[in-house]
N, C-alpha and C positions, 0 to 999 in steps of 0.2 A: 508406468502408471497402471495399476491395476484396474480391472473393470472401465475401460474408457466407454465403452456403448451404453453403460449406465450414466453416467456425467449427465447430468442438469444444470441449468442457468443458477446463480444461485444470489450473489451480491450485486453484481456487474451483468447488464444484458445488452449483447450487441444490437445497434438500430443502424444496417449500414453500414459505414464507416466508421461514426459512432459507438461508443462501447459509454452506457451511460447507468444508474444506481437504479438498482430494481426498486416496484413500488411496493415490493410483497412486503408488508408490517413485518414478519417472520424472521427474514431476511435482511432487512436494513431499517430500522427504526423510524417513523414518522420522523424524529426531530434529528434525523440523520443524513438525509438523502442531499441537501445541499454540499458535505462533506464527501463521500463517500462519489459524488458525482466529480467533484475535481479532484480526487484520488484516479476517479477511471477515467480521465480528459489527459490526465498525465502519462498515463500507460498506455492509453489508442495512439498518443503520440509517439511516445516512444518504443514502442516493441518494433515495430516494425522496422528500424530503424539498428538496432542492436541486439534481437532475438535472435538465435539460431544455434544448429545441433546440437548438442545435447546440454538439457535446461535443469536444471535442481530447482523445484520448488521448494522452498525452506518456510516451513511454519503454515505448512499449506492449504490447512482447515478445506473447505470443500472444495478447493481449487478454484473458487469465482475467475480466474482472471485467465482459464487454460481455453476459453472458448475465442480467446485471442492471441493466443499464443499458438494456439495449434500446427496451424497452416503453415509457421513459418519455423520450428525445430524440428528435428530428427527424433527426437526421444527427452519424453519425460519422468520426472521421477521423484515423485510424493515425500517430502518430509515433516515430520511435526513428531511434538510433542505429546504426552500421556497431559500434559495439562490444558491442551484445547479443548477449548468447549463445543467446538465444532467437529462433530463427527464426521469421520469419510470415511467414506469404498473406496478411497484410492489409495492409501495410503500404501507406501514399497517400505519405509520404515521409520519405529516409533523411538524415538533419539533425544536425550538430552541435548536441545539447540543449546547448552549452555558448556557442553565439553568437547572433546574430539568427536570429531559426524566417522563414522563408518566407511568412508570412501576412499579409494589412490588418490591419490595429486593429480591436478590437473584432469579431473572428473567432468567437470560440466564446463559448456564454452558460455553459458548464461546462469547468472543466478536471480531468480525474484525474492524478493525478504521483502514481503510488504504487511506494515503494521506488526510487526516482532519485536526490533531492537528494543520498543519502551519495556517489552516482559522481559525482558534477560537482566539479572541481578550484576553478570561482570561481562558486559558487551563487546569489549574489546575479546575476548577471547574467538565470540562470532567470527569478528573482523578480521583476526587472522587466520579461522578457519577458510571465510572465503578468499583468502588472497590463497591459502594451498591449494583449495579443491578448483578455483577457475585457470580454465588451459592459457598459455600465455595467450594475450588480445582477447581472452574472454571479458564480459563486461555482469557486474552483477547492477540490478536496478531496485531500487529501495523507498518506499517511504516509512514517514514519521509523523506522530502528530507534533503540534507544539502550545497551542493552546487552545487545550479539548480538554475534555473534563474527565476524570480515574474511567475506568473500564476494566474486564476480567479480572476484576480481586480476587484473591489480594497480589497476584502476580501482575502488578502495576508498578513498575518502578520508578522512570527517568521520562524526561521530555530534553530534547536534544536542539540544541542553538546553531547554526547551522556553522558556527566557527568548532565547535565540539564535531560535529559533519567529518569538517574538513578533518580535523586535528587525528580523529581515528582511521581514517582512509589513508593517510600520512604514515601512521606509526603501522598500521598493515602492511606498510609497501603499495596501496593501488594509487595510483592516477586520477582523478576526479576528470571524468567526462562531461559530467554536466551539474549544476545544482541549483534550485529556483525553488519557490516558495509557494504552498497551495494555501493559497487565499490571502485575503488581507484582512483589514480591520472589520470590513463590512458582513464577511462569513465568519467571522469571529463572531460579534453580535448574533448574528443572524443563528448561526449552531448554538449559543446561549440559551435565548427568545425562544427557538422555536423548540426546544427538548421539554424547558419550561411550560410552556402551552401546551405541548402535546399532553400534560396529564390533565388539562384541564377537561369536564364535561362538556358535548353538546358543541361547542364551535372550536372548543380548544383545537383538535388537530385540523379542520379546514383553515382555519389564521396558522397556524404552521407551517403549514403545506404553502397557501401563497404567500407566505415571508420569505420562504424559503427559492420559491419559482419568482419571486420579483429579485432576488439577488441574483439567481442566474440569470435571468434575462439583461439585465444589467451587465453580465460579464460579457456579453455578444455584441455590446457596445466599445466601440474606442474610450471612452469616456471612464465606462467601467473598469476595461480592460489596465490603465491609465492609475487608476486608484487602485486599483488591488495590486497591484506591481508597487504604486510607490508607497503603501500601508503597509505591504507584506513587509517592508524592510526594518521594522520594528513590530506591529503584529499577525504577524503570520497564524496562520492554522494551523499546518505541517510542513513539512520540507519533502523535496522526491528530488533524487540523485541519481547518477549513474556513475559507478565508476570500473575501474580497466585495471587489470593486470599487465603489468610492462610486459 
């Protein structure tokens, strides 16, 4: 990773143990932070858990998610594309994620691909880039949205059913380690509502904002916890995976 003493907070800000959606407007959109907060609920979870020596970030716009990865790899290493909108100082290199990566086999013992696959025109190629580049027992971790609205035009392709998930992790050759659903029907709404409001004048972003903080508060409930589990299994937000190299 290039310039790591320059690295700033950028999407994702740790609080703790917590790794939660920044409030910077700049960085994560008013009508966004409900999403973007159970994208990073996902990740405090799981990295520590399957991070370690050396990581490929793929698609890795300003790294938001290396200020928790840090501690637990050996070495990192910047990848993305000429069509990110997100500029970095970090970048180690600028690579068609849509054809052969530049690496030996068995390169990284972790890969992160979070929010990519919807921009790849033929994904499956991804997939089986990352079953060469992760070392045998390495683990890449992923998410997707699922019902979110276009972003980064026109390089907006696909949204991904979490049976299509499986089906490409499959014909990759990896293992499916884990796979659960970020959000349910109510952060569905809720990311709708509040994107909508947010253009509104005057009260529109404060009603945003606590549409958006009364859903999370809700998720910290059984209750909540309870519906978005049993919602998600028909509407889902996005899906977050891990899967393994045999």
């Amino acid at each position: 990773m290039r310039n790591p003493d320059r690295w700033r907070p950028s999407k994702y800000l740790q609080r703790g143990r917590r790794l939660v959606a920044s409030h910077d407007a700049s960085e994560v959109g008013i009508g966004s932070r409900l999403t973007a907060g159970a994208v990073a609920a996902c990740y405090a979870d799981a990295l520590p858990r399957y991070a370690r020596g050396r990581l490929g970030d793929l698609g890795c716009g300003k790294v938001p998610l290396y200020g928790a990865y840090r501690g637990l790899v050996s070495e990192t290493v910047c990848v993305d594309w000429a069509n990110s909108p997100h500029a970095s100082l970090h970048l180690d290199a600028e690579v068609d994620l849509g054809a052969r990566l530049p690496f030996e086999d068995a390169r990284f013992d972790t890969i992160i691909l979070s929010d990519v696959l919807e921009h790849l025109p033929e994904p499956l190629l991804l997939w089986r880039e990352m079953a060469r580049l992760l070392a045998p027992g390495g683990h890449a971790l992923i998410n997707v949205p699922f019902l979110y609205g276009l972003h980064e035009l026109p390089h907006d392709y696909y949204r991904y059913t979490e049976f299509a998930l499986r089906r490409h992790a499959q014909l990759a050759g990896l293992e499916l380690s884990e796979l659960k659903t970020v959000g349910g029907s109510l952060h569905v709404l809720a990311d709708i509502v509040a994107k909508q409001l947010a253009y509104l004048p005057l009260l529109g972003r404060p009603l945003a904002i606590g549409l958006q903080a009364l859903v999370s508060a809700l998720d910290r409930t059984r209750p909540g916890r309870v519906w978005a589990a049993r919602s998600g299994e028909r509407w889902p937000l996005g899906y977050f995976l891990v899967v393994r190299r045999p």
